[in-house]
C-alpha positions in Angstrom: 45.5 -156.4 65.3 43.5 -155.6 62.4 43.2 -158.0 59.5 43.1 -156.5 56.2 40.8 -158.3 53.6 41.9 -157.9 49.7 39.2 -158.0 47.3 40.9 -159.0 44.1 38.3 -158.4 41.8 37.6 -155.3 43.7 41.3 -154.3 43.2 41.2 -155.1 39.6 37.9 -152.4 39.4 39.5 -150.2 41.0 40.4 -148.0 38.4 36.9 -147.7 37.3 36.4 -145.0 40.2 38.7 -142.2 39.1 37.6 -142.3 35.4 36.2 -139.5 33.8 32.6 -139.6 32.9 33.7 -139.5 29.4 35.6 -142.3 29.5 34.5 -146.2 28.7 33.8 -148.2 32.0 35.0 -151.8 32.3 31.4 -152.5 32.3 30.6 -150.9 29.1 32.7 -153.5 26.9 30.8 -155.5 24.5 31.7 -159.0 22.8 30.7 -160.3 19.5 30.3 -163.5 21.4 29.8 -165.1 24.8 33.0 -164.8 26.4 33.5 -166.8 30.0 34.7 -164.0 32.5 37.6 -164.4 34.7 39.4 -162.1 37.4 40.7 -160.0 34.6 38.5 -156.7 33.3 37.6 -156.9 29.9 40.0 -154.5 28.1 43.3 -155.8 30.5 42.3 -159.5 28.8 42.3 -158.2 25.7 45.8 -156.8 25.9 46.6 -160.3 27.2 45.1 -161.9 24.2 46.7 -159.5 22.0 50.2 -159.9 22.8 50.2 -163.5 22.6 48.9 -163.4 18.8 51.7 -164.8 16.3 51.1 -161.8 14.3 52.5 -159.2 17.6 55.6 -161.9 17.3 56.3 -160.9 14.2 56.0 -157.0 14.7 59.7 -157.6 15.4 60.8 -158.1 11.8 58.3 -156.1 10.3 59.1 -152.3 8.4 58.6 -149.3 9.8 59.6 -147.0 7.1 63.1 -148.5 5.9 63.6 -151.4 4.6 67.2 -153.3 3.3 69.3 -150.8 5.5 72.0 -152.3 7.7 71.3 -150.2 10.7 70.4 -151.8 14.3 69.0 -148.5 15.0 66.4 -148.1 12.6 62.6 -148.3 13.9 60.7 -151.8 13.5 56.9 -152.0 13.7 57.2 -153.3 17.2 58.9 -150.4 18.5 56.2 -148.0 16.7 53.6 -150.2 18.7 54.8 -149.6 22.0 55.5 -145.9 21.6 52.1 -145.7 20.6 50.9 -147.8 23.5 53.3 -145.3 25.8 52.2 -141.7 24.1 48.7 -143.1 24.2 48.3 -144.0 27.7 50.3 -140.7 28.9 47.6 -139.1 27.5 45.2 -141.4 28.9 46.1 -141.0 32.3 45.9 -137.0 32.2 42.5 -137.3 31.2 41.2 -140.3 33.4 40.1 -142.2 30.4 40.7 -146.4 30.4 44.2 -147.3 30.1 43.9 -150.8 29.7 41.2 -150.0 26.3 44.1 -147.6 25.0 46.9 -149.8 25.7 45.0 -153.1 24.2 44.2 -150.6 21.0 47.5 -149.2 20.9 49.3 -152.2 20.7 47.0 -154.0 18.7 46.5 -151.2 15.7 49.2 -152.6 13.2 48.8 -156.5 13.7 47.5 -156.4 10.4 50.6 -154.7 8.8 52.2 -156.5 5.4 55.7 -156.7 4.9 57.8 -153.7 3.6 55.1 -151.3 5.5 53.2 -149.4 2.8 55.1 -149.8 0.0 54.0 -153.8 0.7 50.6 -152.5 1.5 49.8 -150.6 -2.1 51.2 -153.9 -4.0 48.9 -156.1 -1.7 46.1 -153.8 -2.7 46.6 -154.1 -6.1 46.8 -158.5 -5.9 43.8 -158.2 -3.8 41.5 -155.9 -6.1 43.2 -157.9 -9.4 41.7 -161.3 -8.1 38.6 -159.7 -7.2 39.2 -160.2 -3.3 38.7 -155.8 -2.8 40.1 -153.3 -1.4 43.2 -154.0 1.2 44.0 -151.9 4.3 46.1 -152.8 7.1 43.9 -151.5 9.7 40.9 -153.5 8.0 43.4 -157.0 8.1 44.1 -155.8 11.8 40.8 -156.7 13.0 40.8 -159.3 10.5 43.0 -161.1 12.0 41.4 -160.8 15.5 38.2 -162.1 14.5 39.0 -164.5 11.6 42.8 -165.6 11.4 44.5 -166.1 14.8 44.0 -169.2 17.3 44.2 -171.3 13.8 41.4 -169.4 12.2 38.7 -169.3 15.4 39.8 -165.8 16.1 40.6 -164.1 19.4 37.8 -163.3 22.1 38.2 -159.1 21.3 35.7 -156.3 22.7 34.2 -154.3 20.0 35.7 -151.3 21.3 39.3 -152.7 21.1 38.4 -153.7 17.6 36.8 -150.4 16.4 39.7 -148.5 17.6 42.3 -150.3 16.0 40.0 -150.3 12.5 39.7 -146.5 12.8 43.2 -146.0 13.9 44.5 -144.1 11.0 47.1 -142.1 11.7 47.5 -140.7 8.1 44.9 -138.2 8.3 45.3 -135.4 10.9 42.3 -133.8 12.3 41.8 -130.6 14.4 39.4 -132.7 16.3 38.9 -136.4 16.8 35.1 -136.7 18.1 34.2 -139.9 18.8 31.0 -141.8 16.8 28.8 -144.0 19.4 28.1 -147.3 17.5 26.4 -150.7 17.4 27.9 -154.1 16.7 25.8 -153.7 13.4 27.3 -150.7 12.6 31.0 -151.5 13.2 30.0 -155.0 10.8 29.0 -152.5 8.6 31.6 -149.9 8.0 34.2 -153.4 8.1 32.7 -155.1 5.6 32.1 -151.6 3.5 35.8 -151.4 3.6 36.6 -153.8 1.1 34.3 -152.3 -1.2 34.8 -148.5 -0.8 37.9 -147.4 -0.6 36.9 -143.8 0.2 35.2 -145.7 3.5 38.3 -145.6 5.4 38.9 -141.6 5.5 35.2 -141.6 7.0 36.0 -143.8 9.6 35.8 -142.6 13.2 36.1 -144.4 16.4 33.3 -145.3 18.7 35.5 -144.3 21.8 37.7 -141.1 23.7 40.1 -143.5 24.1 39.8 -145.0 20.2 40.2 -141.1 19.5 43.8 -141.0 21.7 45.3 -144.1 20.1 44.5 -142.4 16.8 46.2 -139.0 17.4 49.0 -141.2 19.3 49.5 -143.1 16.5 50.7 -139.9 14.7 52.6 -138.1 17.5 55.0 -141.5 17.6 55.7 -141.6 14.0 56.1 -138.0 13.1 60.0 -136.9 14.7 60.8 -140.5 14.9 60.6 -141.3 11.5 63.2 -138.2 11.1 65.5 -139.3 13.2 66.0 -143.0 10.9 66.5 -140.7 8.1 68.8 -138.5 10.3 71.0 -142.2 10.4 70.4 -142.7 7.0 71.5 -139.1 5.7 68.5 -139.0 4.1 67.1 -135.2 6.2 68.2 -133.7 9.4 65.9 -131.5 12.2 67.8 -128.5 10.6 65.8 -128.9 7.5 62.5 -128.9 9.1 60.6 -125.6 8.3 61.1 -123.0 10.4 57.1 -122.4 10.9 56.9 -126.2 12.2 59.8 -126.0 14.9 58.5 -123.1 16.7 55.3 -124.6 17.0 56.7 -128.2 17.7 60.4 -128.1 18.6 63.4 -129.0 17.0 63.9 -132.5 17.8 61.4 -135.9 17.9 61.9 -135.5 21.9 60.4 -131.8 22.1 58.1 -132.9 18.7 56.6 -135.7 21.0 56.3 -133.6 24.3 54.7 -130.5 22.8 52.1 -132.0 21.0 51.1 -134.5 23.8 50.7 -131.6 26.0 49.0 -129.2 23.5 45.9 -133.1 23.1 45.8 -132.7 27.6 45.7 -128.7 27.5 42.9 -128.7 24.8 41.2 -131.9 25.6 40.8 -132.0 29.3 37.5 -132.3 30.5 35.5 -132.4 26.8 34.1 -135.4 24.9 36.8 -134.9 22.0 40.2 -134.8 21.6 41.5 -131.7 20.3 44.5 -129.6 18.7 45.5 -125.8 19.1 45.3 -124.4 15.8 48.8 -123.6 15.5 49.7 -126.9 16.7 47.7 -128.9 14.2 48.3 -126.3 11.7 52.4 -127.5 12.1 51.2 -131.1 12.0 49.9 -131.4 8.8 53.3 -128.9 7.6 55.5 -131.8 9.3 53.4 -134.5 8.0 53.6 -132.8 3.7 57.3 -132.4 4.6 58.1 -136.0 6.1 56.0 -137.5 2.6 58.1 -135.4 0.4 61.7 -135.8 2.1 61.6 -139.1 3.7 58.9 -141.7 2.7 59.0 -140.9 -0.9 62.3 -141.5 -0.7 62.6 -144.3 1.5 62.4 -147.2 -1.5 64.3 -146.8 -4.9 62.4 -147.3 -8.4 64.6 -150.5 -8.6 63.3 -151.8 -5.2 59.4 -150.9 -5.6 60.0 -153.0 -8.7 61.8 -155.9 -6.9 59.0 -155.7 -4.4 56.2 -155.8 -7.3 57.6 -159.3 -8.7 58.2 -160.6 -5.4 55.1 -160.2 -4.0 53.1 -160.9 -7.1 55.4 -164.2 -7.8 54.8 -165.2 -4.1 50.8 -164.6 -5.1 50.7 -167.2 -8.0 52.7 -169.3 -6.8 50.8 -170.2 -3.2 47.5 -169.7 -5.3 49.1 -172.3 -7.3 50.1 -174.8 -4.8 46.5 -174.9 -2.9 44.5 -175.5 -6.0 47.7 -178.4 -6.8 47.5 -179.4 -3.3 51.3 -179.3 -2.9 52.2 -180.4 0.3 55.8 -179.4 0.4 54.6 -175.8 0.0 55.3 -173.8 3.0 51.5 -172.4 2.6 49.8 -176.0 3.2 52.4 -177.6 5.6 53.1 -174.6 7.7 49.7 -172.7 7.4 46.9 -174.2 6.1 47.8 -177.7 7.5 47.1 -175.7 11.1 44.0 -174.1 10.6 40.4 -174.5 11.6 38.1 -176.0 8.8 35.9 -173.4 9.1 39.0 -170.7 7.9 39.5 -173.0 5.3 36.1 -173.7 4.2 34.9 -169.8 4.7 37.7 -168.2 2.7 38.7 -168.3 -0.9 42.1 -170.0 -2.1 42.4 -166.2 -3.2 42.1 -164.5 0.4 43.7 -167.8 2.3 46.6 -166.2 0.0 46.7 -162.8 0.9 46.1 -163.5 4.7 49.4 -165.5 4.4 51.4 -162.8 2.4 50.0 -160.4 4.4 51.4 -162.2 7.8 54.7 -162.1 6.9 58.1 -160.8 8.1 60.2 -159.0 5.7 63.0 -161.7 5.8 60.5 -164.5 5.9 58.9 -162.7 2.3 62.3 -162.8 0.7 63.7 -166.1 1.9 60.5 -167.6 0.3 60.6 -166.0 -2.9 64.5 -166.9 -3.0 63.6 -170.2 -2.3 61.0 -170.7 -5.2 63.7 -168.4 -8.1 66.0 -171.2 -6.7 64.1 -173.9 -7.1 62.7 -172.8 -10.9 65.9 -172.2 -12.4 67.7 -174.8 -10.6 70.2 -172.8 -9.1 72.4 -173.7 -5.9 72.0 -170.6 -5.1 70.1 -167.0 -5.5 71.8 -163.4 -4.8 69.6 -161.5 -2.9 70.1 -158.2 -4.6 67.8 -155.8 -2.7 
């Protein structure tokens, strides 16, 4: 009989063999620090690392789009994640580039997500220029809180080509072409810290990767039909009033939305160094994209609750800012945050950002309960009606 030996390292590599020469090798992953190898390839550890962050815990109770609607149906940043992840790797696999890269990017991209999705996002960014803290952008706190906030403020052990594709993730701006931008760990310092200072930064930004390119274009794909069908359950728009000029390029339904244009990124991609789009095909993008802006997400928060959303997040603001230069220890920012963290977060960051990084962090019902607790507890009141 003949014994079989199995390698495990050899069968972790494996995949390495069948990639295409466009694609980023295991062996081509570089860390911002000396990182103690184990039987797992770079990129697979980093999904590893990533899905055991507190911040991909609370994906699950984190916007989307809608916010306040009593609907179990409605998409939650942690389902956007994963059909990201799925749409990415599909893609991934067709073109033999490194799954576990796109998958550890993929799910990874929105960590850095506030609460109430963008709508929280644009009032953040307004706190964080008013106290002279910059510029805020989601994708930017994303690999923020890789290297600076998680594992109590030591940061997680992330390849720079992980953390570059999250930061240029954007899924906001359609391209005809996503070409990828070879770059050094200087360079990737560069455009991150640049990004608090130049807002116009982040439309320049391009990833250093094929499969940073994919995650980017995935992140579109998953959000474009899906994001009509919660306002389909929210009679807010229906497929029917999609322009005709976009469903016969894309479809009539998220299903045939998602499958057309993943096909369209493997029929015009395969083989190149770039990801890229039929003209007719990206040409019914951006149309789906103006129309979804104008029908849904313009609508998806009244006047009265962008305003609600303004004091609470700006009352939320002063008051922790408050409590860390008082030192009050019953304040949910010291005794449940601070009170964790390294000494070098807490030495390296200004009461102002320690702030926003906790804001930032949290869950929509976690935002609320807190700023109902504080109205509570200023106006001595048993209770506080949550009116949103």
């Amino acid at each position: 009989m003949i014994m079989m030996v199995v390698n495990m390292d050899e069968n972790m590599h494996n995949h390495n063999k069948y990639l295409s020469k466009y694609a980023t090798c295991d062996d081509d992953a570089i860390y911002l620090r000396k990182v103690s190898n184990d039987f797992r390839t770079p990129f697979f550890r980093d999904i590893d690392r990533i899905i055991y962050t507190l911040a991909f815990t609370r994906y699950s109770d984190k916007t989307q789009v809608f916010s306040f609607k009593s609907n179990d149906h409605l998409t939650k940043r942690m389902i956007h994640v994963q059909y990201v992840s799925k749409i990415a790797r599909t893609i991934g696999r067709a073109l033999a580039l490194n799954e576990d890269l796109i998958e550890a990017s993929a799910l990874g991209h929105d960590l850095g997500h506030t609460p109430f999705g963008h709508v929280g996002e644009e009032i953040l960014n307004k706190i964080s220029l008013n106290c002279g803290e910059g510029f805020f952008n989601h994708n930017i706190h994303s690999v923020r809180l890789l290297m600076y906030i998680e594992n109590y403020g030591m940061g997680k052990d992330i390849t720079l080509q992980t953390l570059d594709a999250i930061m240029c993730h954007n899924g906001e701006l359609p391209q005809n072409e996503y070409v990828p931008r070879k770059k050094t760990k200087e360079e990737f310092f560069e455009e991150y810290n640049l990004s608090y200072k130049d807002r116009g930064i982040i439309k320049k930004l391009r990833p250093m990767t094929l499969e940073g390119c994919v995650v980017r274009i995935s992140d579109l794909i998953a959000y474009l039909g899906r994001d009509i069908e919660d306002a389909m359950r929210l009679n807010i728009v229906s497929f029917n009033d999609i322009p005709d000029s976009v469903k016969k390029h894309l479809g009539s339904s998220n299903r045939e939305i998602v499958n057309t244009i993943i096909k369209d990124v493997i029929e015009n991609s395969l083989g190149k160094d770039y990801i890229k789009l039929s003209d007719g095909v990206y040409k019914a993008i951006v149309e789906l994209k103006d129309f979804n802006y104008k029908n849904i997400y313009a609508l998806a928060y009244t006047k009265k609750e962008r305003e609600k959303l303004e004091i609470i997040l700006n009352t939320l603001f002063n008051k922790y800012l408050e409590d860390i230069k008082n030192n009050n220890r019953d304040s949910n920012i010291i005794k449940s945050y601070l009170y964790n963290m390294s000494e070098e977060y807490k030495n390296n960051n200004s009461k102002e950002r320690i702030v926003i990084d906790y804001i930032a962090g949290m869950t929509d019902d976690y935002c609320v309960n807190e700023y109902n607790k504080y109205v509570k507890n200023d106006n001595n009141k048993e209770e506080v009606e949550n009116d949103l």
